[in-house]
GUTORLO-760706 format. One line per 3 residues: number of its first residue (from 0); their letters; for each residue x, y, z of N, C-alpha, C. Coordinates in steps of 0.02 Angstrom, whole numbers, always signed. Atoms other than C-alpha are relative to their C-alpha. Example, Ala and Ser with C-alpha at 12.3 -4.5 7.8 and 13.67 -1.06 7.14 Angstrom:
# residues 2
0) AS) +45,-59,+0,+615,-225,+390,+45,+60,+0 | -42,-59,-3,+684,-53,+357,-39,+55,+37 $
This chain:
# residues 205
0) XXX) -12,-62,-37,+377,-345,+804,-33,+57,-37 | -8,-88,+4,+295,-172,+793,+36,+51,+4 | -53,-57,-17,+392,-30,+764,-41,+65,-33 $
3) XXX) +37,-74,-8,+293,+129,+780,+30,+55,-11 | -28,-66,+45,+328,+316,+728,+51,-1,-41 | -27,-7,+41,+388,+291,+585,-34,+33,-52 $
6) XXX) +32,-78,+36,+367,+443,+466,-24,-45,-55 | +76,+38,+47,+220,+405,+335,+36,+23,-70 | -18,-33,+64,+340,+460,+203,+58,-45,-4 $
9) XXX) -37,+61,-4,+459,+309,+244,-10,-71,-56 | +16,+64,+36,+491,+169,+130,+27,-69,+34 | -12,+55,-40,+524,-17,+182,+86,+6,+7 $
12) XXX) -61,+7,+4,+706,+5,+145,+33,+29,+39 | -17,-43,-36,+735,+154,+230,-6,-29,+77 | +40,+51,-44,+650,+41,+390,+61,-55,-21 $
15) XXX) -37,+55,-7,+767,-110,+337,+68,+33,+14 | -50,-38,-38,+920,+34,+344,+28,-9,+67 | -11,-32,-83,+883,+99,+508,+20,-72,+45 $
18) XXX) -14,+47,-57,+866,-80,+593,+59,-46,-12 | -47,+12,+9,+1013,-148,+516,+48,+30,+43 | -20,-44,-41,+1112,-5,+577,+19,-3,+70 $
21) XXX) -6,+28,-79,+1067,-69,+756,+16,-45,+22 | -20,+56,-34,+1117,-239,+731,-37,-44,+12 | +92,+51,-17,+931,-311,+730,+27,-67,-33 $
24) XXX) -22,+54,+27,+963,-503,+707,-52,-24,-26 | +49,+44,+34,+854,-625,+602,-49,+21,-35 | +58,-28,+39,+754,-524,+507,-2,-26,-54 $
27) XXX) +1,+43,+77,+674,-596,+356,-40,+21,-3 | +40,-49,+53,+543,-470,+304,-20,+64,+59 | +28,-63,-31,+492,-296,+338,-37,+30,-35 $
30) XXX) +53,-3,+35,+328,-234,+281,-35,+82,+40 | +1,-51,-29,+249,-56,+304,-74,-15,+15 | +79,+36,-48,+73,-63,+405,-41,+70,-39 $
33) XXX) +42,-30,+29,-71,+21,+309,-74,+21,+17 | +96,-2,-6,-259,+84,+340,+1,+39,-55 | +29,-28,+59,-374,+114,+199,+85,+29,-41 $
36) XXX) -50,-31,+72,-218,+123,+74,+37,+56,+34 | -33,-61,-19,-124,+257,+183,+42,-18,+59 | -51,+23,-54,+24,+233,+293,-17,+22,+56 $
39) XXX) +10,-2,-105,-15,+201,+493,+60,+34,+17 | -60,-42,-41,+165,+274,+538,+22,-56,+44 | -13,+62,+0,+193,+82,+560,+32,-47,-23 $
42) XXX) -53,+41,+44,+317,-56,+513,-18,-74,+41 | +11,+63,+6,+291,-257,+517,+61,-23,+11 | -90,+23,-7,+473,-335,+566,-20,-77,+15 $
45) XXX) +15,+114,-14,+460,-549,+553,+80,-21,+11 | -60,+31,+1,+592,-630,+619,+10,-79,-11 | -6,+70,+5,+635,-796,+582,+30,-38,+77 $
48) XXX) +3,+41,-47,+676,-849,+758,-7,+43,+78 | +8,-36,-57,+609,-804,+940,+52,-6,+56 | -29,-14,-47,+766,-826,+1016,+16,+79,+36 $
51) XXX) -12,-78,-6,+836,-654,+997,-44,+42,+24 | +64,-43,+47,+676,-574,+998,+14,+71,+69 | -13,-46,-16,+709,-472,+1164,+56,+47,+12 $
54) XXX) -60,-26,+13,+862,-444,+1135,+7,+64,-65 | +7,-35,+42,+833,-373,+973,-46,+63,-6 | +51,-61,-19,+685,-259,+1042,+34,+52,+32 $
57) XXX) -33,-51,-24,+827,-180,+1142,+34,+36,-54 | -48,-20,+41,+933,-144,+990,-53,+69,-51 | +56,-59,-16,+755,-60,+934,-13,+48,-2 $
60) XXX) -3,-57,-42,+753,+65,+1038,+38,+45,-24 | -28,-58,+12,+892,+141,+976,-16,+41,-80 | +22,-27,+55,+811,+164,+798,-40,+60,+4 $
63) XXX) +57,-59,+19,+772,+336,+717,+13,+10,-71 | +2,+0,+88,+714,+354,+542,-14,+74,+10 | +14,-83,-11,+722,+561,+502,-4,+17,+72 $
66) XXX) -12,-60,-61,+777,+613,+660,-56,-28,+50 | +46,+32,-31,+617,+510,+723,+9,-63,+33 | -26,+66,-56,+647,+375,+887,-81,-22,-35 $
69) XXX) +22,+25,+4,+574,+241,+832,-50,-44,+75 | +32,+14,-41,+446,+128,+959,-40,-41,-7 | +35,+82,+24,+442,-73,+967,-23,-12,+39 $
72) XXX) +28,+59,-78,+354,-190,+1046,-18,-72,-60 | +11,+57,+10,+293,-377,+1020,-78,-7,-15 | +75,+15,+5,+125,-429,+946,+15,-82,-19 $
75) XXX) -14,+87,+27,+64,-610,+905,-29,+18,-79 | +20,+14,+65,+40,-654,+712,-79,+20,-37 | +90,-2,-9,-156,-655,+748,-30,+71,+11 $
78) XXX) +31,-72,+0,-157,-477,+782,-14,+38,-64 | -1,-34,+63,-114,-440,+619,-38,-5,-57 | +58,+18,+49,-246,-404,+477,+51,-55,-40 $
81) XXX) -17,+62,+71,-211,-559,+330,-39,+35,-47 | +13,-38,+61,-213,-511,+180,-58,-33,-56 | +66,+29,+34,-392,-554,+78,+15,-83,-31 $
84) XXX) -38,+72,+17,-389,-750,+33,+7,+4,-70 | -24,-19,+68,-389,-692,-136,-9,+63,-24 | -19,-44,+26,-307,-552,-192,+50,-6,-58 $
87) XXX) -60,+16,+28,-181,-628,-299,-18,-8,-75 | +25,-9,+47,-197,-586,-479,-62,+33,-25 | +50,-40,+37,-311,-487,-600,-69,-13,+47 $
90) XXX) +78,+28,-28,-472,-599,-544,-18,-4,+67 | +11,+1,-61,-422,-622,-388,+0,+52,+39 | +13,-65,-43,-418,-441,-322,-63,+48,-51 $
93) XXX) +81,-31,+17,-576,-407,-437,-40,-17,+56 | +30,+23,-58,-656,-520,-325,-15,+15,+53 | +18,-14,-71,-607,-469,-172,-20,+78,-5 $
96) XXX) +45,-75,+15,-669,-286,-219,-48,-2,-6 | +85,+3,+0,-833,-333,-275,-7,-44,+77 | +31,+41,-70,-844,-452,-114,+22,+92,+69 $
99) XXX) -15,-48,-37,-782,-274,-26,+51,-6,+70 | -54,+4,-64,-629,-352,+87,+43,+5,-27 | -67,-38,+6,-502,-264,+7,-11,+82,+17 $
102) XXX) +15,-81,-42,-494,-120,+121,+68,+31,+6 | -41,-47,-9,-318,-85,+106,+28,+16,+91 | -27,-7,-79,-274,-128,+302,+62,-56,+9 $
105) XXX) -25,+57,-10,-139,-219,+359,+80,+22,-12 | -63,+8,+36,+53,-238,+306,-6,+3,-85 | +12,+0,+89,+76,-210,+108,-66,+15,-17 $
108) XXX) +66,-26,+3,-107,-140,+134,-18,-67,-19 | +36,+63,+19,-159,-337,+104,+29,-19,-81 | -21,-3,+92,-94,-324,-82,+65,-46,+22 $
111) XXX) -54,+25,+28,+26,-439,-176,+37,+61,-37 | -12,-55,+67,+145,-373,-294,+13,+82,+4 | -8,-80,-13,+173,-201,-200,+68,+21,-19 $
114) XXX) -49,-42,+33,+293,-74,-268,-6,+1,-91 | +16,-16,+84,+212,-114,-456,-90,+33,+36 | +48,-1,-4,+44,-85,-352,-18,+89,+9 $
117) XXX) -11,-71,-11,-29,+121,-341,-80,+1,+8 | +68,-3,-24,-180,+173,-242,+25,+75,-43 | -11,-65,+29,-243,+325,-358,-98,+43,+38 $
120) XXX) +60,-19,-8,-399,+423,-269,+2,+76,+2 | +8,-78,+17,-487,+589,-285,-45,+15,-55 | +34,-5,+58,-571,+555,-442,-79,+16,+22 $
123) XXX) +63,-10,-26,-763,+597,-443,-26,-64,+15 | +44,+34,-25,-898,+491,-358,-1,-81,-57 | +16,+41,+46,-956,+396,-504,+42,-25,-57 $
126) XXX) -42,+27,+22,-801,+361,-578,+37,-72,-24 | +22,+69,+3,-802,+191,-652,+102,-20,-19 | -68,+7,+18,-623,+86,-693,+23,+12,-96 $
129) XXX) +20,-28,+44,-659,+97,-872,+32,+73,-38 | -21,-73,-8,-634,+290,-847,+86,+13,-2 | -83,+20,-28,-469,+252,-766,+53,-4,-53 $
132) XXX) -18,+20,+72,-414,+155,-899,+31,+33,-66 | -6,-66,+46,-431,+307,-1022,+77,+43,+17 | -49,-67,-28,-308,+419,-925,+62,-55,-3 $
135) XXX) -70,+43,-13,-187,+270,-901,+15,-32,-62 | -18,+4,+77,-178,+241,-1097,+57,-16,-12 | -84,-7,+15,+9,+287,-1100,+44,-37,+38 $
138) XXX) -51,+48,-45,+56,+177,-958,-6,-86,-2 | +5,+74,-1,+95,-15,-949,-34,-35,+50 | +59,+50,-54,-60,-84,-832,+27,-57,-24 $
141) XXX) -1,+50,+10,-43,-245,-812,-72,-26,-10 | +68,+13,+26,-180,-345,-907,-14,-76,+18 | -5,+90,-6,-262,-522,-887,-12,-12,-59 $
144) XXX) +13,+36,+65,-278,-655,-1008,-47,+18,-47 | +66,-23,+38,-438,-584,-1078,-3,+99,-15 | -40,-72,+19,-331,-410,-1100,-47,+74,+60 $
147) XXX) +31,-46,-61,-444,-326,-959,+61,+37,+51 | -45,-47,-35,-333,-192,-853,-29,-29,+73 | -5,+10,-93,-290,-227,-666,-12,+59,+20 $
150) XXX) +23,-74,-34,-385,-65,-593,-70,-36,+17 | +75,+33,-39,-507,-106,-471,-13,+50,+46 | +43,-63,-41,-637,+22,-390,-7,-15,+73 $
153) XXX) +4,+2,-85,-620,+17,-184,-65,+22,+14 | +70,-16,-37,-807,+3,-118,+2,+53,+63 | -1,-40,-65,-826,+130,+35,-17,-72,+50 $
156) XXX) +26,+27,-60,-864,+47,+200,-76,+6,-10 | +80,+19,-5,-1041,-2,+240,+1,+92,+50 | +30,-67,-31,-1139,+172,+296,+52,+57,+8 $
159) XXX) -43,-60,+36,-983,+276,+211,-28,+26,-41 | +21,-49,+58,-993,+406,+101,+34,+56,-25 | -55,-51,+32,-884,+499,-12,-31,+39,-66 $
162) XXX) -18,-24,+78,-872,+614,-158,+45,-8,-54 | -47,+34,+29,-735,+535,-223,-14,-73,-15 | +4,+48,-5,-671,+386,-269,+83,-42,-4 $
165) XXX) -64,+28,-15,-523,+258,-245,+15,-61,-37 | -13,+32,+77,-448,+141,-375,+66,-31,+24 | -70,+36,+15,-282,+3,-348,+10,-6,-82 $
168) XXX) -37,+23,+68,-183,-13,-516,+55,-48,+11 | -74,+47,-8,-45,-147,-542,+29,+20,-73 | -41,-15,+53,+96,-80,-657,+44,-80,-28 $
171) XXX) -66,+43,+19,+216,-197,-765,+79,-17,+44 | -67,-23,-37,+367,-136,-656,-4,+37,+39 | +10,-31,-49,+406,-53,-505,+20,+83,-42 $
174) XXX) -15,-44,+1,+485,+73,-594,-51,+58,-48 | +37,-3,+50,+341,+102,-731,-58,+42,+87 | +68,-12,-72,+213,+121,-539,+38,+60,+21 $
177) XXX) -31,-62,-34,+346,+261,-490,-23,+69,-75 | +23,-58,+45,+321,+365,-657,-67,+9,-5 | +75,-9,-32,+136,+351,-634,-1,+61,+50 $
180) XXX) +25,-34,-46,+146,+417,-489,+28,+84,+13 | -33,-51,+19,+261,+551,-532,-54,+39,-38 | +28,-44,+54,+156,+608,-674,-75,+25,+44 $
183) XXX) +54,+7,-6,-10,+588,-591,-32,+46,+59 | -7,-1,-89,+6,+635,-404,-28,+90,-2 | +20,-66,+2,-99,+803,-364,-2,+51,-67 $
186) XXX) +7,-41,+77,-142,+850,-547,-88,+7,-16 | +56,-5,+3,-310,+873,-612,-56,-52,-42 | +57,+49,+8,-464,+760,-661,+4,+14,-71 $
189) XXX) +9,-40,+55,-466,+784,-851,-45,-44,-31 | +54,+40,+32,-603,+654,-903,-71,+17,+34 | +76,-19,-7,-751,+741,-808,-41,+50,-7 $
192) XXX) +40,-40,+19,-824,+883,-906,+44,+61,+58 | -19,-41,-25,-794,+1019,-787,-2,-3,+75 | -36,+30,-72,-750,+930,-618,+57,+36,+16 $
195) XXX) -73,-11,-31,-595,+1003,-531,+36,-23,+48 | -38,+41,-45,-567,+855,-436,+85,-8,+4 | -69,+25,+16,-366,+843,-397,-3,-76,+29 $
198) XXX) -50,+46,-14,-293,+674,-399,+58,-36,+37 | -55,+12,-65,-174,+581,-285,-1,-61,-18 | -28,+71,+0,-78,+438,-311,+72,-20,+31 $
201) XXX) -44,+41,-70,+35,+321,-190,+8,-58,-49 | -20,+59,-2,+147,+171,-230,-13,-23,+67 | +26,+28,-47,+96,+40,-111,+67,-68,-1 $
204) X) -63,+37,-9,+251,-38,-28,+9,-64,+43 $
């Protein structure tokens, strides 16, 4: 199930709340729907069985997250982006970055591991992970076996073009990805000479 206008400032819980609340039966995951790393104003609802299912679309209806009526409907499985065949671990979401199909679409934006995961963009153009790295010194990245940091550079789209740039991190803990983002979130660039790029960083839920 789709469940539409839901405010972009919503977390999954807040979303598992509301449809509780109504009585929604069989639910067994709820996932928030993403483009490019940024909340659609979208929610993912799996149920574990299609009896209920219109039954439960009525119950639905009566959801509002912030004062906001919610607005389900039914999709098939196949509509929905899948999440890169490998994204899973350090190597495996290097990979799919240099292969350029981690775009950040989908439920959980395609990512494992969300709520330790934090899209951070804004930085300048040529901003390598490296760079990254530097500024995130004080925080617990998670590392691979070969002590390399989980921060991987988001390619643009084919015949895009930015001045920026866009960067996933995977923290130790969810709660370690929330002080990140606390500290980080609309502050200023301080590794590029005299850039005044601001910063912006999102847990990815």
């Amino acid at each position: 199930i789709i469940l539409r206008n839901i405010p972009k400032t919503a977390m999954p819980a807040d979303v598992r709340r509301a449809i509780f609340r109504e009585e929604v039966k069989d639910v067994i995951n709820v996932e928030l729907d993403y483009q490019r790393f940024r909340p659609s104003g979208r929610a993912v609802i799996t149920l574990s069985k299609y009896d209920r299912l219109k039954e439960n679309i009525e119950h639905l209806r009566n959801v509002t997250i912030s004062g906001i009526q919610a607005n389900p409907s039914t999709t098939k499985s196949k509509a929905i982006p899948a999440a890169p065949s490998r994204s899973r671990g350090v190597a495996g979401r290097a990979e799919a970055a240099e292969r350029g199909v981690l775009l950040g679409n989908g439920p959980s934006a395609g990512l494992s591991g969300t709520e330790k995961m934090v899209t951070i963009w804004g930085a300048p153009g040529r901003t390598e992970p490296r760079d990254l790295a530097k500024l995130l010194i004080n925080y617990k990245v998670v590392k691979s076996t070969k002590a390399k940091p989980d921060i991987h550079k988001i390619p643009l789209p084919d015949g895009e073009f930015s001045m920026h740039s866009r960067f996933i991190v995977k923290l130790e803990s969810e709660s370690e990805a929330h002080r990140l983002v606390r500290d980080l979130h609309r502050t200023r660039w301080v590794l590029a000479g005299l850039s005044r790029s601001i910063i912006h960083a999102r847990v990815i839920y």
